[in-house]
DSSP file (Angstrom, degrees, kcal/mol; ACC not computed):
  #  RESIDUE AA STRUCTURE BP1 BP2  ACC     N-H-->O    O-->H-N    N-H-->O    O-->H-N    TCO  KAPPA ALPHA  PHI   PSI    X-CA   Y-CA   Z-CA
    1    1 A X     >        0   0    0      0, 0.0     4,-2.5     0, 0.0     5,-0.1   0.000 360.0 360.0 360.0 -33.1    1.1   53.0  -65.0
    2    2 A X  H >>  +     0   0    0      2,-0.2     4,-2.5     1,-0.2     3,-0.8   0.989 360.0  57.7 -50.1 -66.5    3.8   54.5  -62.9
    3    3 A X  H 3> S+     0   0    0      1,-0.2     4,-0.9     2,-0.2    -1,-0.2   0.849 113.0  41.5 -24.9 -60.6    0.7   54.8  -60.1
    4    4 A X  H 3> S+     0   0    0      2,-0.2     4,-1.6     3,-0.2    -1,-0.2   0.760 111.0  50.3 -72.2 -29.0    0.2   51.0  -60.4
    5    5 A X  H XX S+     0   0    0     -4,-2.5     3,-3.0    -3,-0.8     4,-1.0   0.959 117.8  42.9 -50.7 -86.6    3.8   50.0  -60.4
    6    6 A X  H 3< S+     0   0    0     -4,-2.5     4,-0.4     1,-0.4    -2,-0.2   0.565 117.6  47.7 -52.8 -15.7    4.2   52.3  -57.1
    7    7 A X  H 3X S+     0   0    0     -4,-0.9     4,-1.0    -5,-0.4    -1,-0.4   0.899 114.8  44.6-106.8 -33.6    1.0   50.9  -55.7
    8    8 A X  H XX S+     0   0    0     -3,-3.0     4,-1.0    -4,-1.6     3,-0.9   0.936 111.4  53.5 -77.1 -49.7    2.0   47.3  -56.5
    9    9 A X  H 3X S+     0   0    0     -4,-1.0     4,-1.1     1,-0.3     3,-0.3   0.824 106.0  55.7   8.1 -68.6    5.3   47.7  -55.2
   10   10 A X  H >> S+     0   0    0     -5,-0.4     3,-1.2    -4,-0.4     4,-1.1   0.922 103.0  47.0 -60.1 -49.1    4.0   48.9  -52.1
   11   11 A X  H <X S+     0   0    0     -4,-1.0     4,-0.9    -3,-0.9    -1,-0.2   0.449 108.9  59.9-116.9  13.6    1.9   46.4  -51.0
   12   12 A X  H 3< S+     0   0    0     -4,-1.0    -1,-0.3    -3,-0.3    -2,-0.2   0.568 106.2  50.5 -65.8 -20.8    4.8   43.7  -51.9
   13   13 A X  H <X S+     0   0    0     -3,-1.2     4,-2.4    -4,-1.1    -2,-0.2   0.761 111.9  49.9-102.5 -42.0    6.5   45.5  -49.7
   14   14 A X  H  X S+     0   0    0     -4,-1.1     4,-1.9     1,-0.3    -2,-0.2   0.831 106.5  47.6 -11.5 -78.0    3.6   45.2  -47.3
   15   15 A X  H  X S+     0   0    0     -4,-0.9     4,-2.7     2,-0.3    -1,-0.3   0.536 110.3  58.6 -76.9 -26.2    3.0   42.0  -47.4
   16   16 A X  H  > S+     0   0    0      2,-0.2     4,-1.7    -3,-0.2    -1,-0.2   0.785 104.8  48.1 -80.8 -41.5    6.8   41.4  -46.9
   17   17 A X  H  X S+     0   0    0     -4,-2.4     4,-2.3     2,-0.2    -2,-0.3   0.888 109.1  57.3 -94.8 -31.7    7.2   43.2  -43.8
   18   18 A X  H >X S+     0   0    0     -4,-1.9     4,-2.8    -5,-0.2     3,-0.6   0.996 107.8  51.1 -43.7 -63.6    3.9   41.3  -42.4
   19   19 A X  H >X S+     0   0    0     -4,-2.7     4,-1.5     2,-0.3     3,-1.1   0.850 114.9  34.6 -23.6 -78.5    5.5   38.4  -43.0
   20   20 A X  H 3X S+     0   0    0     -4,-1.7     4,-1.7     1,-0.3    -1,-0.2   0.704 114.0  60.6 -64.4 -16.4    8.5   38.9  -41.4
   21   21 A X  H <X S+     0   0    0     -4,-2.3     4,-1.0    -3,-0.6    -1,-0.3   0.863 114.1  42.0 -83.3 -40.6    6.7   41.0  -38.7
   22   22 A X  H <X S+     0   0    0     -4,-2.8     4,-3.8    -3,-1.1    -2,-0.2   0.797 110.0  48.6 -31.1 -54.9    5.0   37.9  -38.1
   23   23 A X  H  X S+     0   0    0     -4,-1.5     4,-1.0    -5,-0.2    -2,-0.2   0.746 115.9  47.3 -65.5 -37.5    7.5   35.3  -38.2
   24   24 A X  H  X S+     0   0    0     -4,-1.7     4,-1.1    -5,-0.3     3,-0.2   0.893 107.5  55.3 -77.5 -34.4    9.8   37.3  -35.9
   25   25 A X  H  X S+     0   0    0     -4,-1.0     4,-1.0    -5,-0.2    -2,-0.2   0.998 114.6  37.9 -70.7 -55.3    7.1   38.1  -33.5
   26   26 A X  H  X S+     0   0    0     -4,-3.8     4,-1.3     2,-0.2    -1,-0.2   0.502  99.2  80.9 -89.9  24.0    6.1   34.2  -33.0
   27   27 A X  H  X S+     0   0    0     -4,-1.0     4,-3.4     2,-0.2     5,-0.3   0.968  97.0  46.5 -59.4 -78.3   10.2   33.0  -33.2
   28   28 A X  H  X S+     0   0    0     -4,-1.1     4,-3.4     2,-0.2     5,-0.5   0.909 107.3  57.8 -46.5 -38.3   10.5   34.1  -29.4
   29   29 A X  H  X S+     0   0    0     -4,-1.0     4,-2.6     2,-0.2     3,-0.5   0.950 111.5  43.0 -47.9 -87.5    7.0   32.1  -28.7
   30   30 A X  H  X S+     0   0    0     -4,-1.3     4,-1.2     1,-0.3    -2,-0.2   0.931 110.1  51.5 -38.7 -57.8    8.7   28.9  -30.0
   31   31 A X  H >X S+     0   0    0     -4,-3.4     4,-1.2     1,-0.2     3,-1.0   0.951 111.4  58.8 -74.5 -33.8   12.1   29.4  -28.2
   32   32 A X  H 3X S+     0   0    0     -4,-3.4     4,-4.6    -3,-0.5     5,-0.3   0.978 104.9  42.1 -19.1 -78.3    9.7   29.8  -25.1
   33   33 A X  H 3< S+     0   0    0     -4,-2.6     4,-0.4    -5,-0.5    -1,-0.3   0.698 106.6  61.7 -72.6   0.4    8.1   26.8  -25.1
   34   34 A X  H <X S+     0   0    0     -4,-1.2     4,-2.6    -3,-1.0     5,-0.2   0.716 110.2  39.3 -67.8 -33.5   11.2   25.1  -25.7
   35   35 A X  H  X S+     0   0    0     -4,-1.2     4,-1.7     1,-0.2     5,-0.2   0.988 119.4  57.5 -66.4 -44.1   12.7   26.5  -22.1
   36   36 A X  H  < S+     0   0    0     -4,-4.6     4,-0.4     1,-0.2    -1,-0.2   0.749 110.5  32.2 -51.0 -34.5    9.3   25.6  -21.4
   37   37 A X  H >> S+     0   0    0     -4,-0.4     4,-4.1    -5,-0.3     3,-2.3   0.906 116.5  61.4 -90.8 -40.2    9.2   21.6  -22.5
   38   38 A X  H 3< S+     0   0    0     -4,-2.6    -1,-0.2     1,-0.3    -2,-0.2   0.863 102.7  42.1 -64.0 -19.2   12.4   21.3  -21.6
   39   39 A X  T >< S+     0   0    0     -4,-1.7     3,-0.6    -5,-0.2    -1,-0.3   0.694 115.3  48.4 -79.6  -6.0   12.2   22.1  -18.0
   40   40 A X  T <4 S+     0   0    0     -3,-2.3    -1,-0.2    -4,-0.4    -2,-0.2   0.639 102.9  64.5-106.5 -20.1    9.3   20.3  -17.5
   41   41 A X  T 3< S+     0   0    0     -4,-4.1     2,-0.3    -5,-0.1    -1,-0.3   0.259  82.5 118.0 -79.3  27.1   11.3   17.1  -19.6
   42   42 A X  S <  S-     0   0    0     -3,-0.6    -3,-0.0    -5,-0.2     0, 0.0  -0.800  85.4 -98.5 -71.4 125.5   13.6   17.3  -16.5
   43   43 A X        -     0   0    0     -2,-0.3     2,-0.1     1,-0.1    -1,-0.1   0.107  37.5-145.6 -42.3 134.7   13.5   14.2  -14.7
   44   44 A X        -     0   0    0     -4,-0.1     2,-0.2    -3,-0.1    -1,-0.1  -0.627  33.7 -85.0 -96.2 168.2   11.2   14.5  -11.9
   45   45 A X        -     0   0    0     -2,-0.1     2,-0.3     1,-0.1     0, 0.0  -0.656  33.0-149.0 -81.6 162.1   12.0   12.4   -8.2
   46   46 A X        -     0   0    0     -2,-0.2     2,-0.9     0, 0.0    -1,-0.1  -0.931  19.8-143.3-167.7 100.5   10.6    8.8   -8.6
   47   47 A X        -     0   0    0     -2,-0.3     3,-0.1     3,-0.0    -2,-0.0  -0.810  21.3-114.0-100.1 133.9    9.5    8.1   -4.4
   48   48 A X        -     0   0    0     -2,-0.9    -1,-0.0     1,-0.0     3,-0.0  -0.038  27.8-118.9 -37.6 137.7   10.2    4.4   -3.3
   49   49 A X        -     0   0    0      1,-0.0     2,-0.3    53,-0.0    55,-0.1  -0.182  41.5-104.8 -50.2-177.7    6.9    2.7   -2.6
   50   50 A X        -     0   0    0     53,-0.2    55,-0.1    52,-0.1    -1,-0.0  -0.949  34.6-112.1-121.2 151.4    7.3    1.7    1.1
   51   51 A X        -     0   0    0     -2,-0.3    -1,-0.1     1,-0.1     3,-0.1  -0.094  41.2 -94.8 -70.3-171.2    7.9   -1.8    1.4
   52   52 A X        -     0   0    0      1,-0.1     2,-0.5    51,-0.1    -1,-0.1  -0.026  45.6 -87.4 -75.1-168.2    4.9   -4.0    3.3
   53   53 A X        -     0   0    0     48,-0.7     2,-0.8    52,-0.1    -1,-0.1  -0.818  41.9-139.7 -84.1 137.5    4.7   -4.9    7.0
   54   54 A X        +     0   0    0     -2,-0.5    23,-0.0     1,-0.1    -3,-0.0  -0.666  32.5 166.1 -93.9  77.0    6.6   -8.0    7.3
   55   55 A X        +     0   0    0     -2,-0.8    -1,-0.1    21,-0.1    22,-0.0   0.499  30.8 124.3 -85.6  -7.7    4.7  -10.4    9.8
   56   56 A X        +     0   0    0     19,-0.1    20,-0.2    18,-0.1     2,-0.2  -0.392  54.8  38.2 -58.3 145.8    6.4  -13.7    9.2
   57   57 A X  S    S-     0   0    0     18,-1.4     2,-0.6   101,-0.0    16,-0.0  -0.511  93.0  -4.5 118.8 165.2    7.9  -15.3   12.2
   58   58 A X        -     0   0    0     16,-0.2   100,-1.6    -2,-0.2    16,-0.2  -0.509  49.2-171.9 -13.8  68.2    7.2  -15.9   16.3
   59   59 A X  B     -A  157   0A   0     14,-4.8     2,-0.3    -2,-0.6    14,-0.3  -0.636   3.7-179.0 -84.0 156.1    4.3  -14.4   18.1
   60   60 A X        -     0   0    0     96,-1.1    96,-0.3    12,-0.3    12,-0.2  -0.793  34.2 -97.1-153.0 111.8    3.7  -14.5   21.6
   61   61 A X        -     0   0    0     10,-4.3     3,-0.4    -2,-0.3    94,-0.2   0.268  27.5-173.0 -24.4 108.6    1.0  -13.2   23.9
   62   62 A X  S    S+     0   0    0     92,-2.5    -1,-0.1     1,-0.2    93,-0.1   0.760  79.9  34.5 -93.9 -19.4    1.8  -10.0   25.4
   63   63 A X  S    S+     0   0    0     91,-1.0    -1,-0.2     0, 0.0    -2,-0.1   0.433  75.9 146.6-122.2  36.1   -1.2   -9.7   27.9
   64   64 A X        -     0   0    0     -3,-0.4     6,-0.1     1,-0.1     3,-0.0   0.002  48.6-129.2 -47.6 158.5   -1.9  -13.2   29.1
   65   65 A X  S    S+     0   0    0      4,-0.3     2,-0.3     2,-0.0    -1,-0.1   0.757  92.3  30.2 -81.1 -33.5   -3.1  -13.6   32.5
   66   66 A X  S    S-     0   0    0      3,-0.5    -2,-0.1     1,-0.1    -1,-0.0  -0.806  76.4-133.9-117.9 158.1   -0.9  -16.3   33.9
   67   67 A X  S    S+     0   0    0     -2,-0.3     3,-0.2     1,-0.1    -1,-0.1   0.688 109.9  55.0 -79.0 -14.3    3.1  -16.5   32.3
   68   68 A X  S    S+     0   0    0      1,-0.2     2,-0.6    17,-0.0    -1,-0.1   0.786 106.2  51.3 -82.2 -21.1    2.4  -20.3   32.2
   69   69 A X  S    S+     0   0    0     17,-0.1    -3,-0.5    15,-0.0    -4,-0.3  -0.733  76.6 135.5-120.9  96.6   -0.7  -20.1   30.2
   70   70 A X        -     0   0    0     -2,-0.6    15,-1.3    -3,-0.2     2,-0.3  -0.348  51.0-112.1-120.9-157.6   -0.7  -17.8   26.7
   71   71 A X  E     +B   84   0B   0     13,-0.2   -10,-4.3    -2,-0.1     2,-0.4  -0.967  36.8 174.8-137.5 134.7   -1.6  -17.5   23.0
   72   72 A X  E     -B   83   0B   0     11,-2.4    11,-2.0    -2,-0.3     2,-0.3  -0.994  11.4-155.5-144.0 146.2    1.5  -17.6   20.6
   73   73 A X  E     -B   82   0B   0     -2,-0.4   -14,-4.8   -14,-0.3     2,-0.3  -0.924  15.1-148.2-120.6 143.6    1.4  -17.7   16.3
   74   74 A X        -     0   0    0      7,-0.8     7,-0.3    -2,-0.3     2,-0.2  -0.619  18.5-171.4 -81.1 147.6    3.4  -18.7   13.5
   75   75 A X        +     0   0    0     -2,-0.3   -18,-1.4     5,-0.2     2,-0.3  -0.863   8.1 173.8-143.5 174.1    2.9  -16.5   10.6
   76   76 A X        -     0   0    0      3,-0.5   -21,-0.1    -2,-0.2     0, 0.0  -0.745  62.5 -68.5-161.7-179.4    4.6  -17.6    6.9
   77   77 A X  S    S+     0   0    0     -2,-0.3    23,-0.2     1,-0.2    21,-0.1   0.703 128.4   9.0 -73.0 -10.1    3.7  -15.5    4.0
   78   78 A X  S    S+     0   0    0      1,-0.2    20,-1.2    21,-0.1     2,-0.2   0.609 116.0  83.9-127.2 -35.9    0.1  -16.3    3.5
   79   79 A X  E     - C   0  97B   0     18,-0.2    -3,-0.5    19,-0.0     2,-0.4  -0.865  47.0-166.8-111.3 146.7   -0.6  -18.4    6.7
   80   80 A X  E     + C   0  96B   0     16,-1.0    16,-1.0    17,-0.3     2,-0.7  -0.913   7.3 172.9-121.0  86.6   -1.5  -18.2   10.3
   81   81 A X  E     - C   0  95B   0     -2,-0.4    -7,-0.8    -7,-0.3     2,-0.6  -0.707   5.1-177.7 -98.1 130.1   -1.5  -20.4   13.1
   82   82 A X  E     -BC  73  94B   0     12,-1.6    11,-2.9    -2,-0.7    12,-0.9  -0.781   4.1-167.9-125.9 173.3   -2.1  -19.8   16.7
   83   83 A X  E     -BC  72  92B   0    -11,-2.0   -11,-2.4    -2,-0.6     2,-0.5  -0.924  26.8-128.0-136.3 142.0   -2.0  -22.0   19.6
   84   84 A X  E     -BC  71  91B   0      7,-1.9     7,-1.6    -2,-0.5   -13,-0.2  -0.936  39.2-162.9-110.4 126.1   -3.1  -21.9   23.4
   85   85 A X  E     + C   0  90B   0    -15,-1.3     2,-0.3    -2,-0.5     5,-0.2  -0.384  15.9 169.6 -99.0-174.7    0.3  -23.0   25.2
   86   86 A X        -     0   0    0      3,-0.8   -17,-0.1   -17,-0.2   -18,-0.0  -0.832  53.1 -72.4-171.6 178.5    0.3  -24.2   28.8
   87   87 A X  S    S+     0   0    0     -2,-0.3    -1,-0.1     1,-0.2   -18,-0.0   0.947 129.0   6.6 -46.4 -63.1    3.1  -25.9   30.7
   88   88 A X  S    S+     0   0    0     -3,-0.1    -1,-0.2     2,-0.0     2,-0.1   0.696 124.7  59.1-100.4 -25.7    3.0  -29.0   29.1
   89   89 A X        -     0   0    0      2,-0.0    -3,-0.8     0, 0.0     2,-0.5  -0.542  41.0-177.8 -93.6 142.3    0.3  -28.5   26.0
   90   90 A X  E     +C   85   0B   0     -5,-0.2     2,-0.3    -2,-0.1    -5,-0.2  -0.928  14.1 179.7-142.7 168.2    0.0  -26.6   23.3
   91   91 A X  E     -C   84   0B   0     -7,-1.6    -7,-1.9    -2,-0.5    -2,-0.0  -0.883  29.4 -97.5-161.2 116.2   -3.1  -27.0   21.2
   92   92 A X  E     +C   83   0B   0     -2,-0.3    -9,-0.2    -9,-0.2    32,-0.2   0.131  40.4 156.6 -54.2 145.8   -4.5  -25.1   17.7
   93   93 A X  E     +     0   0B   0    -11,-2.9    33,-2.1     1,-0.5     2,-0.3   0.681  64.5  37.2-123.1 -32.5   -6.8  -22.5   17.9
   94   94 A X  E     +C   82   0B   0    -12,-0.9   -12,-1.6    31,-0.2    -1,-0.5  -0.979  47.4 163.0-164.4  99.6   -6.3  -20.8   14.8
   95   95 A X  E     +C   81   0B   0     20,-0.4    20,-5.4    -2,-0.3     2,-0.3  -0.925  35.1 120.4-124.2 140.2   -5.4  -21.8   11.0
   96   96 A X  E     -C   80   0B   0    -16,-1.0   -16,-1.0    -2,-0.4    18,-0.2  -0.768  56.7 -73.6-153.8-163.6   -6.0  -19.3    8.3
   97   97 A X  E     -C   79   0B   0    -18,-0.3   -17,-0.3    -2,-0.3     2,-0.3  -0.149  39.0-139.0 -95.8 170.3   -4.8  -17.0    5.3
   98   98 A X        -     0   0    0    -20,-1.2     2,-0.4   -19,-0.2    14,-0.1  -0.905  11.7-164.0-157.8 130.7   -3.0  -14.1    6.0
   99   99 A X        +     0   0    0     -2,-0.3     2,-0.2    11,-0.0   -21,-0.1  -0.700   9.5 176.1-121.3  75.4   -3.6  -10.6    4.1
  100  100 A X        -     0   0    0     -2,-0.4     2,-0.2   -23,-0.2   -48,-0.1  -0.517  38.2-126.2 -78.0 132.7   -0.3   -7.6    4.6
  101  101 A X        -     0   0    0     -2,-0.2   -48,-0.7     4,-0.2     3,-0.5  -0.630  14.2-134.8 -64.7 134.3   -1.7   -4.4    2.0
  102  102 A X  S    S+     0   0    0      1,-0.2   -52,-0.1    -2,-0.2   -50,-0.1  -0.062  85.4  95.4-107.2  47.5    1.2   -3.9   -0.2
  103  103 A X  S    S-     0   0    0    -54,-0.1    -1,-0.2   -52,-0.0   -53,-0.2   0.485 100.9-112.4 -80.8 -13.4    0.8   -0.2    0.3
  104  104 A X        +     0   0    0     -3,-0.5   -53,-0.1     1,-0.2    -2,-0.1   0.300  56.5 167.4  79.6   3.5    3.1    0.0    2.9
  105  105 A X        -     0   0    0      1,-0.1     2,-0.5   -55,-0.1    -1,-0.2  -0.107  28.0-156.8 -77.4 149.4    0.5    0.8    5.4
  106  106 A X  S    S+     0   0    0      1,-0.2    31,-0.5    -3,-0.1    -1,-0.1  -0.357  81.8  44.7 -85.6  42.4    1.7    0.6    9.1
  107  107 A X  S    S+     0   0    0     -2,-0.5     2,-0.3    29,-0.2    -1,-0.2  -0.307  80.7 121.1 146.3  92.5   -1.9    0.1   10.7
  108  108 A X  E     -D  135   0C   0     27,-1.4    27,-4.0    -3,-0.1     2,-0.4  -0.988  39.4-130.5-159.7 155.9   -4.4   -2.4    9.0
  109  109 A X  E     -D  134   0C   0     25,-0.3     2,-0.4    -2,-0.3    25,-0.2  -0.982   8.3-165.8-138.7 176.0   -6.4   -5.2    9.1
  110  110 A X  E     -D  133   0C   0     23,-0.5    23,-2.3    -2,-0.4     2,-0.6  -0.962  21.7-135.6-138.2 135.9   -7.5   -8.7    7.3
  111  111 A X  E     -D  132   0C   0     -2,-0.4     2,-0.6    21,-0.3    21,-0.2  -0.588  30.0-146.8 -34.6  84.5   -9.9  -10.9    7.5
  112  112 A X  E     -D  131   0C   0     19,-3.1    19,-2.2    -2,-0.6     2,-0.4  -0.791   8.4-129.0-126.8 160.2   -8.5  -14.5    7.5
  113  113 A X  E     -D  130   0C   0     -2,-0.6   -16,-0.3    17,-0.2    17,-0.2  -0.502  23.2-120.0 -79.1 107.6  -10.0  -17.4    6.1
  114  114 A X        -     0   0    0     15,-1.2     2,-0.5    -2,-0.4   -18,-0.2  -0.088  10.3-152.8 -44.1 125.6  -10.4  -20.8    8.4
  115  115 A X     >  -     0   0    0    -20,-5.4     4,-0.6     1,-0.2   -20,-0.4  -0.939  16.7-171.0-102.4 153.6   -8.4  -23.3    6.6
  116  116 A X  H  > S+     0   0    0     -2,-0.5     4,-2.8     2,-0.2     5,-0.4   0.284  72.7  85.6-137.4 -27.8  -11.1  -26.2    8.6
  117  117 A X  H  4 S+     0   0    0      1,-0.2    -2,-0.1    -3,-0.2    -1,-0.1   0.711 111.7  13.8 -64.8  -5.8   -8.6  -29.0    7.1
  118  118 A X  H >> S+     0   0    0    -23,-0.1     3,-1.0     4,-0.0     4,-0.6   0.736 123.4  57.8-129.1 -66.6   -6.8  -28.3   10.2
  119  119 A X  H 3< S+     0   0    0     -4,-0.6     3,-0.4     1,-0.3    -3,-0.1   0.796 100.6  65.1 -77.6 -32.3   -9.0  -26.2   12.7
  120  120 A X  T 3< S+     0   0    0     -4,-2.8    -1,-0.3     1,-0.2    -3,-0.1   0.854  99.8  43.8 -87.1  -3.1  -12.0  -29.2   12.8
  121  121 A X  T <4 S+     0   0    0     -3,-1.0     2,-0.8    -5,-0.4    -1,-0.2   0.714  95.8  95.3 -85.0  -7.1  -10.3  -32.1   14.3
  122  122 A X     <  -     0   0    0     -4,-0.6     3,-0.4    -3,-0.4    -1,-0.1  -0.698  65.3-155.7-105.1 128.4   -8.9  -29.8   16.8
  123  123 A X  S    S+     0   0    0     -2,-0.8     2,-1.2     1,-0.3    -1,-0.2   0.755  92.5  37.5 -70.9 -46.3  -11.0  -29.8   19.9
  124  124 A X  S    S+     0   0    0    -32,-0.2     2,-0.3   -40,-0.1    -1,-0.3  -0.622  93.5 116.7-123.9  68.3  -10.0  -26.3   21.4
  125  125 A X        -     0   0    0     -2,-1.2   -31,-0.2    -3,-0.4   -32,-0.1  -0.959  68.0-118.1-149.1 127.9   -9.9  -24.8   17.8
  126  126 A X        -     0   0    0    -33,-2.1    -4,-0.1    -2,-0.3    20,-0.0  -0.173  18.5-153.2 -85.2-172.7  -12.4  -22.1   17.0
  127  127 A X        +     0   0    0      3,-0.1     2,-0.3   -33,-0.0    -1,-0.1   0.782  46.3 122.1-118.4 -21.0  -14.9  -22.4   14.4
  128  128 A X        -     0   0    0      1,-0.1   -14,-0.2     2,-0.1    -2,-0.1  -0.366  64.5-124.7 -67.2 121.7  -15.9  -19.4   13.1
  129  129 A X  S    S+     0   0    0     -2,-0.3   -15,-1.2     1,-0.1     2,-0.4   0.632  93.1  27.0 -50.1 -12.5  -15.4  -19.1    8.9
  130  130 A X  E     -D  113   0C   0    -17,-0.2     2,-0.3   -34,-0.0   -17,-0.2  -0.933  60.3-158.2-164.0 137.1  -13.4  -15.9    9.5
  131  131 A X  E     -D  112   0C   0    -19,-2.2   -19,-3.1    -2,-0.4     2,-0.4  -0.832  20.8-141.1-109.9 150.8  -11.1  -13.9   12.1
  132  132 A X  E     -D  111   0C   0     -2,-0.3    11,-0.4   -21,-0.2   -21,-0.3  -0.914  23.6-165.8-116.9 105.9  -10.7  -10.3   11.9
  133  133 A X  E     -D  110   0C   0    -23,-2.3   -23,-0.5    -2,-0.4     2,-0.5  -0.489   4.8-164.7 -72.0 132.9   -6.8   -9.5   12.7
  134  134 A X  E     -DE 109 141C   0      7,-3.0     7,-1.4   -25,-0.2   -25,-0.3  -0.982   1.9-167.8-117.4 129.5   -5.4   -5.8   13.5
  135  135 A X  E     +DE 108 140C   0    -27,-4.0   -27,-1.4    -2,-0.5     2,-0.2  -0.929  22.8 158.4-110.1 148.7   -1.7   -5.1   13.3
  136  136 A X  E >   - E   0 139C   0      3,-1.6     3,-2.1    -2,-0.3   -29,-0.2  -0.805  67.5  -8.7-162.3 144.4   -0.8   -1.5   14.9
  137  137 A X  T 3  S-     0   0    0    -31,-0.5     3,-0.1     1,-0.3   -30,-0.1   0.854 131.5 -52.5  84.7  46.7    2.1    0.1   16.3
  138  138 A X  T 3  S+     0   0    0      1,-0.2    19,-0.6   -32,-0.1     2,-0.4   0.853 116.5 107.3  43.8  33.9    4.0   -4.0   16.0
  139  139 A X  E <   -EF 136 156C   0     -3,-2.1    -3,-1.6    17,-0.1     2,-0.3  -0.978  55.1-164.5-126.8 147.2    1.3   -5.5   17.8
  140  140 A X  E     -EF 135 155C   0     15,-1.2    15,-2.8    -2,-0.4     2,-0.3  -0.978  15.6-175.6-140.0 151.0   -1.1   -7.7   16.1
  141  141 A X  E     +E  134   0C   0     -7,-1.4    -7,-3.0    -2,-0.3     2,-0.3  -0.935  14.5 171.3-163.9 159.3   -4.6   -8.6   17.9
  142  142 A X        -     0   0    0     -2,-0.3    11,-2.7    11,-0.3     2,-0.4  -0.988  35.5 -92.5-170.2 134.5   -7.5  -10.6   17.5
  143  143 A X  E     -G  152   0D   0    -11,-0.4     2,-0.3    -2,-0.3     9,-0.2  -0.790  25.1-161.7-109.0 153.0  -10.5  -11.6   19.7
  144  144 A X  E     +G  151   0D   0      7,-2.4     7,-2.7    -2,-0.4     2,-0.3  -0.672   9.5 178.9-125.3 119.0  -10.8  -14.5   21.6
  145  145 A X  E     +G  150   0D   0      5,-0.3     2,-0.3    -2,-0.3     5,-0.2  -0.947  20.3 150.4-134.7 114.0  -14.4  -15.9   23.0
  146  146 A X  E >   +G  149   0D   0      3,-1.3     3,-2.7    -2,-0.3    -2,-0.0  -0.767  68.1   1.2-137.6 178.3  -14.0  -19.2   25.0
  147  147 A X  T 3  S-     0   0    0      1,-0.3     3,-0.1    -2,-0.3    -1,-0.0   0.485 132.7 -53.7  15.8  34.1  -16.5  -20.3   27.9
  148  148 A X  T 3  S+     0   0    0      1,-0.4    -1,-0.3     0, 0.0     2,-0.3   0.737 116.3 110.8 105.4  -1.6  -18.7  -17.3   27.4
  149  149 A X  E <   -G  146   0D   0     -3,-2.7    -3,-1.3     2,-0.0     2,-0.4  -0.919  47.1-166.7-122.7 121.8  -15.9  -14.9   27.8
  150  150 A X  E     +G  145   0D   0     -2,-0.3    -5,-0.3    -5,-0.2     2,-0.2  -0.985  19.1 153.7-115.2 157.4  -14.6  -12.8   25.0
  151  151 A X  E     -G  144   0D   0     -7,-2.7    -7,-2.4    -2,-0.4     2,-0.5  -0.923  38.1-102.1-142.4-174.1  -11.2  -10.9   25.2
  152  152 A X  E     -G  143   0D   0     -9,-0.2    -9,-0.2    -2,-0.2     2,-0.1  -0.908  21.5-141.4-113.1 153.0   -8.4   -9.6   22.7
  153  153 A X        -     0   0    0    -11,-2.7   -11,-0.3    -2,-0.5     2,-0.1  -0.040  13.2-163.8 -56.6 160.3   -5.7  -11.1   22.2
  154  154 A X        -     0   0    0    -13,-0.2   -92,-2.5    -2,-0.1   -91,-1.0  -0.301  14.3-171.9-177.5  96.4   -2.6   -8.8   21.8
  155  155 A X  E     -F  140   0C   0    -15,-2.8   -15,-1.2   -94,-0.2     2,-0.5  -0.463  10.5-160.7 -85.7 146.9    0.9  -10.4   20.2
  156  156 A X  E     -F  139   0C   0    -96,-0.3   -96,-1.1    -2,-0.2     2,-0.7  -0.931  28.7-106.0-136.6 147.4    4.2   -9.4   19.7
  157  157 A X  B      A   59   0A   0    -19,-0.6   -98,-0.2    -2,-0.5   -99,-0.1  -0.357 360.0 360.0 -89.3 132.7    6.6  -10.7   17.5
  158  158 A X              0   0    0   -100,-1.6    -1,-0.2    -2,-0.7   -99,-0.1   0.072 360.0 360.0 -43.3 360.0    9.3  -12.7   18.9
């Protein structure tokens, strides 16, 4: 019996130091991944969006041919009118939508939509269901086809 006492004994003793030979070995593992979550629970930097392009306000043709004779736009937050000035005249060309990316991008363009309640009683008013607009570098530009002629346009705001 002594043998079986000694033998049972023994592999209490065994089993006791696995345990703890376990448990000790994965204690540093846990306090790891705690340095570990915590550094990574650190607040991380949070970067601003960039705001949009702001285009509301006063354009006015920057490569007209004559100083007497241009192309100049109102812009509002959605809408777009432009107008062919002269000395004494000014007359619509232009009313439409207006479409800024609220990505922040510096270099884009939109597509805007003829509002026709406006553009068809006015004679010198294009016709076409859609203008394609570019803004770059603060200039915003658009082409122009009258008597057979096309050119762009190219405003800056006022």
């Amino acid at each position: 019996m002594n043998t079986t006492a000694t033998k049972a004994t023994a592999t209490i003793a065994l089993l006791a130091l696995l345990g703890l030979g376990t448990a000790s070995c994965s204690a540093p593992g846990a306090s790891t991944d705690t340095k570990t979550e915590s550094q990574s629970a650190a607040p991380e930097e949070v970067e601003e969006a960039p705001e949009p392009v702001d285009l509301t306000g006063e354009w006015k043709q920057t490569n007209s041919n004559t100083p007497d004779s241009f192309q100049s736009a109102t812009i509002t937050a959605d809408t777009i009118e432009v107008s062919w000035n002269a000395t004494d005249s000014k007359s619509l060309y232009w009313a439409g939508t207006v479409t800024v990316p609220e990505d922040g991008s510096t270099t884009f363009t939109f597509d805007s939509a003829n509002d026709t309640t406006k553009t068809d009683s006015a004679m010198l008013a294009s016709s076409d269901p859609t203008k394609t607009f570019t803004y770059a570098d603060g200039e915003l530009s658009y082409e122009v086809t009258a008597l057979g002629t096309t050119m762009t346009v190219r405003l800056e705001k006022q």
